[in-house]
N, CA, C and O of each residue as an XYZ file, in Angstrom:
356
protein
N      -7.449    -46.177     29.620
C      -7.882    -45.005     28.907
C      -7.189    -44.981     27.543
O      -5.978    -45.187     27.463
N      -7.937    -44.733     26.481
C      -7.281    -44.748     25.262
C      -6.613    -42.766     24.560
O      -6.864    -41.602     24.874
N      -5.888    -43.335     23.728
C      -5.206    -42.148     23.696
C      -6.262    -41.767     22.221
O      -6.808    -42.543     21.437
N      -6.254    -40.493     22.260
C      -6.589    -40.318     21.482
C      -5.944    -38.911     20.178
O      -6.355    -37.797     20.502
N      -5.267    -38.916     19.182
C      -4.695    -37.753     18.128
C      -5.225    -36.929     17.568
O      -6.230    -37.412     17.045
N      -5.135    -35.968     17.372
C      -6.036    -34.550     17.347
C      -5.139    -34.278     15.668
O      -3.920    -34.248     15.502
N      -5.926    -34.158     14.903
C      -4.942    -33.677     13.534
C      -6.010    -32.632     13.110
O      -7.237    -32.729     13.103
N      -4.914    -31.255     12.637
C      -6.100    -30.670     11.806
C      -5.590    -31.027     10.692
O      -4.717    -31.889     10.591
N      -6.309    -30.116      9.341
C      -5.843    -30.196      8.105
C      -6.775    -29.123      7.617
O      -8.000    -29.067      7.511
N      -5.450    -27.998      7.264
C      -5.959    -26.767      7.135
C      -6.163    -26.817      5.635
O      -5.660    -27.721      4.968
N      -6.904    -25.841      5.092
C      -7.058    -25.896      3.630
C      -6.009    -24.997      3.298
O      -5.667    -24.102      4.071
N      -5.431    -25.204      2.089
C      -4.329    -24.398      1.659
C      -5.092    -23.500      0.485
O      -5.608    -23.955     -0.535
N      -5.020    -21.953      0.942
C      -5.898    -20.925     -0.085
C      -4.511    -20.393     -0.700
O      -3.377    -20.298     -0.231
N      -5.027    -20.113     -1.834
C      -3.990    -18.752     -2.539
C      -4.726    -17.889     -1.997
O      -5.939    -17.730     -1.856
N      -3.205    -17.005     -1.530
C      -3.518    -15.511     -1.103
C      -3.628    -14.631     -2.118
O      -3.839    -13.473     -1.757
N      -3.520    -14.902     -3.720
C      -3.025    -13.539     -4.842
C      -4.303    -12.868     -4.754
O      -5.294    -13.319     -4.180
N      -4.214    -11.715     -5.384
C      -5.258    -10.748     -5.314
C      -4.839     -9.626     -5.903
O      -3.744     -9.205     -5.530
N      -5.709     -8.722     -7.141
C      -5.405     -7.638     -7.168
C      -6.735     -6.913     -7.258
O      -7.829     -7.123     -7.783
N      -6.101     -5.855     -6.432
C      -7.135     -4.571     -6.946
C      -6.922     -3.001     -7.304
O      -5.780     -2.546     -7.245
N      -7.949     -2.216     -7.656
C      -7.059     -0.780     -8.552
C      -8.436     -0.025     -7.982
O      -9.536     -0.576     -7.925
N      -8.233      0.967     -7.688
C      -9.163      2.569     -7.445
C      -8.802      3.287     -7.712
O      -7.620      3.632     -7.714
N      -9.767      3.824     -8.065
C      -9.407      5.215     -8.759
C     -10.601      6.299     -8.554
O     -11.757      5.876     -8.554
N     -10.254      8.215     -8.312
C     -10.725      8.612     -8.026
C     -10.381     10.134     -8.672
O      -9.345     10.299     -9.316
N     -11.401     11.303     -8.430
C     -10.445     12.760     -8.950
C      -9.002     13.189     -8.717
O      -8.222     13.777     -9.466
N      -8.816     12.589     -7.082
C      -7.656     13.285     -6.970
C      -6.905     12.343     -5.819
O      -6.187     12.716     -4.891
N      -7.284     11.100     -6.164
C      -6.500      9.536     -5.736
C      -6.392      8.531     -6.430
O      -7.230      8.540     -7.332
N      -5.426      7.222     -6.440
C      -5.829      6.699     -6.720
C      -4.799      4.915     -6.066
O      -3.697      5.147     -5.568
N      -5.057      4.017     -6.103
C      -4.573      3.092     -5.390
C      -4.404      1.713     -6.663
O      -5.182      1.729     -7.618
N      -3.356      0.600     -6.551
C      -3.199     -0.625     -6.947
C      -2.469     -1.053     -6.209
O      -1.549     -0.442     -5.666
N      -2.804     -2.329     -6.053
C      -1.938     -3.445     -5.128
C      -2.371     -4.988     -6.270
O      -3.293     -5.425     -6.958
N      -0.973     -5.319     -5.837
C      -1.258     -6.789     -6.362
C      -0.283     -7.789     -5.641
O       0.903     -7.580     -5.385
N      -0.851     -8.662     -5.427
C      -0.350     -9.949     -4.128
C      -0.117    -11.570     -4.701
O      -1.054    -12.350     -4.868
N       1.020    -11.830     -4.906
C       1.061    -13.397     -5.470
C       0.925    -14.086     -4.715
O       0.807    -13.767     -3.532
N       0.897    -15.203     -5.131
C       0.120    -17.173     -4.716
C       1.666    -17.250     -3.220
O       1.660    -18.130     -2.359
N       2.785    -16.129     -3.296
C       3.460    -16.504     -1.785
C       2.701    -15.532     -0.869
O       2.743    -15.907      0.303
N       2.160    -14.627     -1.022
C       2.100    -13.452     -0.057
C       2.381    -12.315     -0.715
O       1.506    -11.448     -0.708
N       3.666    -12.048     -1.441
C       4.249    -10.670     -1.562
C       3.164     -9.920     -2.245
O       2.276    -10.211     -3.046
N       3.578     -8.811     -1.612
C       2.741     -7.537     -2.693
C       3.826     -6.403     -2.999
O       4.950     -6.084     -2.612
N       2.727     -5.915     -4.037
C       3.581     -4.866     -4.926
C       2.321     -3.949     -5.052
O       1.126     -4.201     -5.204
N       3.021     -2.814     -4.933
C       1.089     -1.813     -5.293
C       2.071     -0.184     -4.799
O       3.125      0.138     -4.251
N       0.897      0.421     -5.423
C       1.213      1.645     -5.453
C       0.087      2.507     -5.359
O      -0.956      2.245     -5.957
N       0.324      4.242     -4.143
C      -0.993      4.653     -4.184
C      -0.693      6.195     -4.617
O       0.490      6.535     -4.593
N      -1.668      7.156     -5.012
C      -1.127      8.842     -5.164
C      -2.696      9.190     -5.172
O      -3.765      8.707     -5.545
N      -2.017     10.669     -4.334
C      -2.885     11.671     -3.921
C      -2.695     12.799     -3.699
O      -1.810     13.023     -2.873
N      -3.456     14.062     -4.348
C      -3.234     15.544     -4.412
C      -2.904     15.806     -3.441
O      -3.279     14.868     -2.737
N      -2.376     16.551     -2.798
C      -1.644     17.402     -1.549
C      -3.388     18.450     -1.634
O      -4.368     18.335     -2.370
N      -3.071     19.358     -0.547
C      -3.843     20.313     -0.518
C      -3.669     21.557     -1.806
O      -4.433     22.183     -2.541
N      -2.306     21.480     -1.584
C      -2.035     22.666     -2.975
C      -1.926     22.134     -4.329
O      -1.556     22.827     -5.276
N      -2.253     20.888     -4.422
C      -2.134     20.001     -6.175
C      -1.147     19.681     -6.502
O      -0.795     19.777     -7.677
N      -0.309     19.146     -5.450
C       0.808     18.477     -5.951
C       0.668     16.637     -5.409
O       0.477     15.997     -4.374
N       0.891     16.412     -6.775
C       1.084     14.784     -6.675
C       1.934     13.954     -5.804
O       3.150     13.886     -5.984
N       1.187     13.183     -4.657
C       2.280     12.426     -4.187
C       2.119     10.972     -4.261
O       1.171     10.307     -3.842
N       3.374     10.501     -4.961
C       3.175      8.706     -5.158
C       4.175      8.109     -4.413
O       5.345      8.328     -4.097
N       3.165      7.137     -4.213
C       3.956      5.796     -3.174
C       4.036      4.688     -4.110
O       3.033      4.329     -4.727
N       5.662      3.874     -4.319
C       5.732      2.653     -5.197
C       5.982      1.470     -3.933
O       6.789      1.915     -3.117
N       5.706      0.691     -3.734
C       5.981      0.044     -2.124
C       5.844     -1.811     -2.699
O       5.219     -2.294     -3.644
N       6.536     -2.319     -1.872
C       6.775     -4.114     -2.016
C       6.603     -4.233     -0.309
O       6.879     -3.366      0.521
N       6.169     -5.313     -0.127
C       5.732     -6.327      1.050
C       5.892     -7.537      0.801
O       5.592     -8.035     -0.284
N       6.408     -8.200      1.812
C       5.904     -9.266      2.307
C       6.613    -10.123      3.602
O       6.543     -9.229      4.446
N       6.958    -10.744      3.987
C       6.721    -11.418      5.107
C       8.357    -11.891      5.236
O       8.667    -12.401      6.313
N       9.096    -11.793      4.515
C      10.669    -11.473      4.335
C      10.988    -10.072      4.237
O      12.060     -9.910      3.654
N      10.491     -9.115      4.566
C      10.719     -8.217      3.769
C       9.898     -7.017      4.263
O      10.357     -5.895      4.049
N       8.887     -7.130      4.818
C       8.266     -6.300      5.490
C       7.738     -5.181      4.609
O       7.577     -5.703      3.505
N       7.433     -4.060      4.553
C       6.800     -3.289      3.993
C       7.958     -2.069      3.887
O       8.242     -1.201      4.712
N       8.606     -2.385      2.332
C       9.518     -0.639      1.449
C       8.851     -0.200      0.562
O       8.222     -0.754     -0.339
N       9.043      1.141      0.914
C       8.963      1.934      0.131
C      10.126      2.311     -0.993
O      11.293      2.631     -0.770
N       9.281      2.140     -2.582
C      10.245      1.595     -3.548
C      11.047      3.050     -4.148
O      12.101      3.061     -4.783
N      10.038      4.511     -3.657
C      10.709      5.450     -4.101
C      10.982      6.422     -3.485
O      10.592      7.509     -3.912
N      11.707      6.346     -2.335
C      11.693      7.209     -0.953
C      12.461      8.513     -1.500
O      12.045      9.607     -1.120
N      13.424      8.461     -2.265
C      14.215      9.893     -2.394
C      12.757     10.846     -3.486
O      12.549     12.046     -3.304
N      12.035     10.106     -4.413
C      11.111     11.126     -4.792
C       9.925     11.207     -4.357
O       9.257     12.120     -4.843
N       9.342     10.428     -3.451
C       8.614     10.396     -2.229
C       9.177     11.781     -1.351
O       8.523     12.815     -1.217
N      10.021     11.630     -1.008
C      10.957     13.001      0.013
C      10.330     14.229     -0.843
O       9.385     15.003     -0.688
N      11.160     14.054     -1.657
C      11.183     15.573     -2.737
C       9.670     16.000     -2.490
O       9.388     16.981     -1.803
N       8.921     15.362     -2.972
C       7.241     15.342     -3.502
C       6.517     15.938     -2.314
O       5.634     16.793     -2.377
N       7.135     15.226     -0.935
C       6.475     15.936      0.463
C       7.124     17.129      0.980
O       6.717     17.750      1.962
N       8.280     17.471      0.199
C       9.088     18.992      0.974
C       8.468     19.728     -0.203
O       7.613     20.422      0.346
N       8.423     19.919     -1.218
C       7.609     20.462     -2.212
C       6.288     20.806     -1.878
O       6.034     21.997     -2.061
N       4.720     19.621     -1.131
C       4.214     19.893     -0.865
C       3.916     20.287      0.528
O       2.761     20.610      0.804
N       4.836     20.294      1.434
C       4.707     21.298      2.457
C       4.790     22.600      2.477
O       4.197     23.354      3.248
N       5.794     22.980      1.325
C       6.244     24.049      0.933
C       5.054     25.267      0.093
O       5.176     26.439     -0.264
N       3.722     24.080      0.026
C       2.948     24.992     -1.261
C       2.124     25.819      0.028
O       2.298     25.550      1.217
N       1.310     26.747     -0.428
C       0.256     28.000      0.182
C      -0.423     27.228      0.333
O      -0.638     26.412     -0.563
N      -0.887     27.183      1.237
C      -2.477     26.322      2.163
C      -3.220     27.547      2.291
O      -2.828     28.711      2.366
N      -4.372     27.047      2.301
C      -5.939     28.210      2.893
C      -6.648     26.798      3.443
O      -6.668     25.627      3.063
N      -7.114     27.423      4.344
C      -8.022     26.525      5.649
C      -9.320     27.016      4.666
O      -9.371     28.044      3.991
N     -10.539     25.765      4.822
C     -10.961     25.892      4.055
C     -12.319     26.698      5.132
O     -12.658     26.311      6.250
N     -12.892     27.896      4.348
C     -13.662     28.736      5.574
C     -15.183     27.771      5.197
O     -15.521     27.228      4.145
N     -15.963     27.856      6.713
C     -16.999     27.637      7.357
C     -18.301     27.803      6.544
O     -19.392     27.611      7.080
């Protein structure tokens, strides 16, 4: 019986990529280099109109931080703090 070797040979892709959205009261960017890592950032009105932004890095050493957590904090005790109305029927 003959032996026989199994080889793959994967194609090697760049992963980079960026993209940006934008909206009234959102908006999103990410951008990803030729290793993996990303860098991107997203913000969005609270219910009462307060701005909240996320600055954040990823990747695969490194996992997913958040780049501005103490004004991230602030930004969400602020907007918990604002007057809500349920929006009526």
């Amino acid at each position: 019986m003959a032996e026989v070797e199994a080889t793959t040979t994967g194609m090697m892709m760049d992963p980079s990529y960026y993209f940006q959205y934008k909206s009234a009261d959102s908006e999103r960017t990410e951008d990803a280099d030729s290793t993996g890592a990303v860098v991107g950032s997203y913000s969005y009105l609270s219910p009462g109109g307060q701005e909240i932004v996320v600055r954040y890095r990823a990747g695969a050493d490194t996992g997913f931080v958040i780049e501005n957590q103490e004004e991230l904090n602030s930004a969400l005790l602020r907007a918990a703090s604002e007057p809500f109305e349920a929006a009526k029927e």
